[in-house]
C-alpha positions as CSV (number, residue, x, y, z in Angstrom):
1,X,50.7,100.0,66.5
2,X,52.4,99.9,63.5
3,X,53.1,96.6,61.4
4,X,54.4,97.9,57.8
5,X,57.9,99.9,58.3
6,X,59.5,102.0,55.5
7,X,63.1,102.8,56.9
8,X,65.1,105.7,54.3
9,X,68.7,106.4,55.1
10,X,71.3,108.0,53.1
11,X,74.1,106.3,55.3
12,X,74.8,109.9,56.7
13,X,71.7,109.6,59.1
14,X,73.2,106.6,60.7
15,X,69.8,104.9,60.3
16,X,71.5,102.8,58.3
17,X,72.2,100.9,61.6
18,X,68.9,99.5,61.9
19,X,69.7,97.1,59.8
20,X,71.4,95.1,62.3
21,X,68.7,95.5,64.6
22,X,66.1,93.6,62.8
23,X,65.0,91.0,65.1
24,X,64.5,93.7,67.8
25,X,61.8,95.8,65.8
26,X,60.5,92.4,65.1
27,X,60.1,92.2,68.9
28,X,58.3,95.7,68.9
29,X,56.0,94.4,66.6
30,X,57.2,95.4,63.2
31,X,56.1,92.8,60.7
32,X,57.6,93.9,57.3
33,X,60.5,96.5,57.0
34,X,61.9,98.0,53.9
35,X,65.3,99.4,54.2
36,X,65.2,102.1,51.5
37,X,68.3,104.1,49.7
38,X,68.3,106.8,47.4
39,X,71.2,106.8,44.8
40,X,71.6,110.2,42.3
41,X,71.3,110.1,39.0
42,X,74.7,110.7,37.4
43,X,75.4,112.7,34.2
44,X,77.0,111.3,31.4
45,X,77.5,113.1,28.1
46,X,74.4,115.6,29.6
47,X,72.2,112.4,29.8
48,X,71.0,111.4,33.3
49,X,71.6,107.7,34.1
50,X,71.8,105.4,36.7
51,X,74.9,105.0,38.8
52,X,74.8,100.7,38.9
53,X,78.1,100.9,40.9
54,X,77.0,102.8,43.8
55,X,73.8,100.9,43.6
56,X,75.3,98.1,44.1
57,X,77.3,99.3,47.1
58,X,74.3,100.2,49.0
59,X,72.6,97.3,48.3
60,X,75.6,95.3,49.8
61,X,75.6,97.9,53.2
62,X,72.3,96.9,53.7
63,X,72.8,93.2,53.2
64,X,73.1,92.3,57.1
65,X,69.4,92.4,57.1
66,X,68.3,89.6,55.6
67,X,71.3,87.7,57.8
68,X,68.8,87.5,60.6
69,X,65.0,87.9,60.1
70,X,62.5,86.0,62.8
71,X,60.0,84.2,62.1
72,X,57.0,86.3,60.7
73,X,58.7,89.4,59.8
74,X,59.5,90.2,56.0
75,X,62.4,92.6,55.2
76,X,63.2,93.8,52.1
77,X,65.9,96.3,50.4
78,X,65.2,98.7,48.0
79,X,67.5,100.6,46.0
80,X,66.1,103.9,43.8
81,X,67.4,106.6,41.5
82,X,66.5,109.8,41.1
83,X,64.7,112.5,43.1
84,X,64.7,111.0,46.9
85,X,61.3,112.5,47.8
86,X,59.6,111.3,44.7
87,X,60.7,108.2,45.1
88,X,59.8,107.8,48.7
89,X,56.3,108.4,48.1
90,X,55.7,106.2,45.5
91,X,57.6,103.4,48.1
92,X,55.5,104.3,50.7
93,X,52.5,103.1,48.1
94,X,54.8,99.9,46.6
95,X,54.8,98.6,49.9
96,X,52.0,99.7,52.1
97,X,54.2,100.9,54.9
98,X,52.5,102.3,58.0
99,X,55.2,104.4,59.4
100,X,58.0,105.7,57.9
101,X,61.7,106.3,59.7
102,X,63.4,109.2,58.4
103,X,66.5,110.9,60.3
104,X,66.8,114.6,60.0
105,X,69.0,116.5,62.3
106,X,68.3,119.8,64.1
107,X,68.6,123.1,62.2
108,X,66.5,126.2,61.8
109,X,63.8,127.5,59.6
110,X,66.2,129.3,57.6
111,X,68.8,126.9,57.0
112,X,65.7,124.2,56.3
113,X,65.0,127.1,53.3
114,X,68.9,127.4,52.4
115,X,69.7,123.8,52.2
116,X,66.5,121.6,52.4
117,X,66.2,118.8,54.1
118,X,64.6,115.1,52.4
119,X,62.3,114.6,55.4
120,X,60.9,118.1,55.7
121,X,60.0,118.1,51.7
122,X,57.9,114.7,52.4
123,X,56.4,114.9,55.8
124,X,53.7,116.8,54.4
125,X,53.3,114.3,50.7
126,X,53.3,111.0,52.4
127,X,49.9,109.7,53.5
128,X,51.3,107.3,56.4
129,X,53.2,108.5,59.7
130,X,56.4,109.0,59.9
131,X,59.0,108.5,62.8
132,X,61.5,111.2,62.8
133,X,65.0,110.5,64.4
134,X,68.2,112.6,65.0
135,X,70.7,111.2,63.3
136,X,73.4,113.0,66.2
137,X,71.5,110.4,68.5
138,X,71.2,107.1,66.8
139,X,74.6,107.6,65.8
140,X,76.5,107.3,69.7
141,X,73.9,104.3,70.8
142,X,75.8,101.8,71.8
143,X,74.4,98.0,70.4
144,X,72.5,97.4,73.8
145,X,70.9,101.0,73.9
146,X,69.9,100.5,70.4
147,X,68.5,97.2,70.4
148,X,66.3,98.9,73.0
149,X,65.1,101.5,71.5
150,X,63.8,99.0,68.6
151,X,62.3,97.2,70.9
152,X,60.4,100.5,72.6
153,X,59.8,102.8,69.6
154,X,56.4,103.1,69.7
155,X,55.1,101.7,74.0
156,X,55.1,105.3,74.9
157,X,53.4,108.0,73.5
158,X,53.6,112.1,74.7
159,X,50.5,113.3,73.1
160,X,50.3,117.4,73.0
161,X,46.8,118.4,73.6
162,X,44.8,121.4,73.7
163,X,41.4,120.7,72.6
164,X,41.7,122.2,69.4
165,X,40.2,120.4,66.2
166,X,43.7,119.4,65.5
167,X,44.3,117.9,68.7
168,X,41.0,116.0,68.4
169,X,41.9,114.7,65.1
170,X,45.4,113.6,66.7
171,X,43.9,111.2,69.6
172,X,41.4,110.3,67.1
173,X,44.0,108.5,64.6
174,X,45.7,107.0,68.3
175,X,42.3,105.7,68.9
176,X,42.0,104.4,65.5
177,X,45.2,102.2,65.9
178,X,44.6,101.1,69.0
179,X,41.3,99.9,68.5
180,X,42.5,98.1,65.1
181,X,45.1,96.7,66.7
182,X,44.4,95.3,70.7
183,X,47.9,93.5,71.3
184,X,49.7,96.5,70.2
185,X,53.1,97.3,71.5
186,X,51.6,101.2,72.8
187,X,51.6,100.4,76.4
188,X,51.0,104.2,77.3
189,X,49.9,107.5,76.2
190,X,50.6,111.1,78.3
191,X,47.8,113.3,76.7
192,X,49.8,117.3,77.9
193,X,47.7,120.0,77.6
194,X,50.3,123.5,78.0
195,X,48.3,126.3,79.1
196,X,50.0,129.0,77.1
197,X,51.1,131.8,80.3
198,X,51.7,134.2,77.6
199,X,48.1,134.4,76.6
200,X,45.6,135.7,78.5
201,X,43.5,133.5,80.5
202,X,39.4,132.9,79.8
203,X,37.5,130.5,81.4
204,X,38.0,127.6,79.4
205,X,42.0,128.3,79.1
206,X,42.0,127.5,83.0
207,X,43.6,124.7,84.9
208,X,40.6,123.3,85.9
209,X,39.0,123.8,82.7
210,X,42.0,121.9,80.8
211,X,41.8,119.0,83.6
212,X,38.3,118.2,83.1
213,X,38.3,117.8,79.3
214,X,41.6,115.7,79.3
215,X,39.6,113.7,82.0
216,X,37.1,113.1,79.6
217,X,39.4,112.2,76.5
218,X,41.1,110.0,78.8
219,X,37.7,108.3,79.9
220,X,37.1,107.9,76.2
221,X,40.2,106.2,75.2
222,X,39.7,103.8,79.0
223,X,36.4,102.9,77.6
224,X,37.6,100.4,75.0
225,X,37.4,97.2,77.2
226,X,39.8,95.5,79.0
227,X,41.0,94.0,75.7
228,X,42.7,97.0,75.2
229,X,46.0,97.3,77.3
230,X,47.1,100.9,76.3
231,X,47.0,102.9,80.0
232,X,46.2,106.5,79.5
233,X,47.1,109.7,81.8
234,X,46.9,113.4,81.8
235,X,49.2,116.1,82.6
236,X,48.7,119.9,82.6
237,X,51.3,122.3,82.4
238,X,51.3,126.2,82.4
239,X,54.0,128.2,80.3
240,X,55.2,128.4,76.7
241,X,53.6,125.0,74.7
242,X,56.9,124.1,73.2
243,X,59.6,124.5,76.0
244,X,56.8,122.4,78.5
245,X,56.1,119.6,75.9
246,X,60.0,119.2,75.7
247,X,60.1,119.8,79.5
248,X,57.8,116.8,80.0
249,X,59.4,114.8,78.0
250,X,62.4,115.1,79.9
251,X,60.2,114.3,83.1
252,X,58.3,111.0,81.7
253,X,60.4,108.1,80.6
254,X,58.6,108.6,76.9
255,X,59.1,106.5,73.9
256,X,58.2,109.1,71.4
257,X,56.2,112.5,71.0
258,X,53.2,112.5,68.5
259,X,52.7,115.5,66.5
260,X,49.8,116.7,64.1
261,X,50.2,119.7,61.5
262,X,46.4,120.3,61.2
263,X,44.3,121.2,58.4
264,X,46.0,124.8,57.8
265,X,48.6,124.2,55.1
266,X,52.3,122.5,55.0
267,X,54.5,122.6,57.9
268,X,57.0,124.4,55.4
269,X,54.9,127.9,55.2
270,X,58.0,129.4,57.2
271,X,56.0,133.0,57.4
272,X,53.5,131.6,60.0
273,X,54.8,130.2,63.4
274,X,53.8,126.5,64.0
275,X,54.2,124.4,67.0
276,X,54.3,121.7,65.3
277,X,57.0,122.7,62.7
278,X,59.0,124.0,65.8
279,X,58.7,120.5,67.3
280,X,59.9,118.7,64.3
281,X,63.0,121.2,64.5
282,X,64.3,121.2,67.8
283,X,62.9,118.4,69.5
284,X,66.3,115.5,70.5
285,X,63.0,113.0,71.2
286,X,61.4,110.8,68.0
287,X,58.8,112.4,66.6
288,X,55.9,110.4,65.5
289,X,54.1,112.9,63.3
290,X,50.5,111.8,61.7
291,X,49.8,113.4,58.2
292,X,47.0,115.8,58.0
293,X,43.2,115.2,57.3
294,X,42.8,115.5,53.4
């Protein structure tokens, strides 16, 4: 599903640790990773330089990489300066990634406005998906769990869905993927469609209603050809979107959720409510969020 990976870590987020896992996202069919650090710009005499020393130590941190690469895969280290969003996007162009991994750990809306957060000023500049990890998990994996989890990133999918254009848009860029890509390691995708209980109910906010159009997304994605290896099923829930999508994730042994922000502005408009933006905040699963339509 995903070939080109950009990985960022400021050796807090304990993504860091993927570098020893490089032959197992190899297995999950990453082709070329980038392990990517951010060093500040130090001041001396007023005049913003760069800081070779502690460049140098991350460089060295991230050296197990290369000690191991399969046949086939690529892996490079990068080292920047400077402002960390910045210079992710223009990475994410340097090396064509596909996905990017950031780690960003579970806070508020207000404390993401007090004391900002890396992934949260990017999600919405970067063109590419990116997988979003918390850092308070990849950090107590054991070796064996987290070779694993490289190996499964991406053969699972919970897809929220709700027949909105933004939903649409969402199993359309799946659809995209899959079709570019037949061998690819997503084995299954849960399309969830919440029926919110707060609301009140018309005729096409029913049970029935929401059944019978996943049934037809799902026929949709099943008509590929029986090159295509990616099973699909449906699952729909009544109650409040966000505590069910996290409630079936529980349920289903899922690899990751997928998330869309829409066409209605960045996810960091904190004076409107957004499921999605509540997702990337409180959800302990990867998020594999898709950037808007532009």
């Amino acid at each position: 599903m995903f070939k080109r990976a950009l990985i960022c870590t400021d050796f807090s987020d304990s993504l860091q640790r993927f570098a020893n896992f490089v032959p197992d996202l190899a297995e999950g069919g990453i082709e070329h990773i980038v392990f990517f650090h951010n060093v500040p710009l130090m001041t001396s005499r007023e005049i913003p330089c760069v800081d070779e020393e502690k460049v140098r130590e991350a460089h060295q941190r991230l050296l197990v990489a290369e000690s191991s690469v399969p046949e086939g895969t690529t892996v490079e280290i990068e080292i920047a300066s400077g402002r960390p969003s910045e210079n992710i996007v223009r990475a994410v162009k340097k090396h064509q990634a596909d996905i990017v991994f950031s780690g960003m750990p579970t806070r508020s809306a207000l404390n993401e406005r007090l004391f900002g957060s890396t992934t949260m000023g990017i999600v919405d500049k970067v063109d590419v998906p990116m997988l979003i990890l918390r850092p308070q998990l990849v950090s107590t994996y054991r070796e064996a769990e987290l070779a694993q989890r490289c190996q499964h990133l991406f053969n699972y999918l919970l897809v929220p869905y709700d027949g909105s254009d933004s939903a649409k848009e969402l199993v359309s860029e799946i659809k995209t993927r899959i079709q570019a890509d037949p061998n690819c390691s997503l084995e299954t995708c849960l399309l969830c469609w919440v029926i919110d209980s707060g609301g009140r109910l018309s005729k096409s906010n029913t049970v029935e209603a929401a059944q019978a159009e996943l049934s037809k997304v799902k026929a949709e994605l099943d008509g590929f050809g029986t090159e295509i290896k990616t099973e699909v099923r449906i699952e729909v829930r009544t109650g409040s979107p966000l505590d069910e999508i996290l409630k079936s994730a529980e349920v289903h042994d899922i690899s990751a959720i997928a998330a869309y922000s829409g066409k209605s502005g960045s996810l960091l408009d904190l004076t409107t409510p957004s499921f999605t933006d509540a997702l990337l905040r409180t959800s302990w699963h990867p998020i594999v969020h898709f950037p808007r339509q532009k």
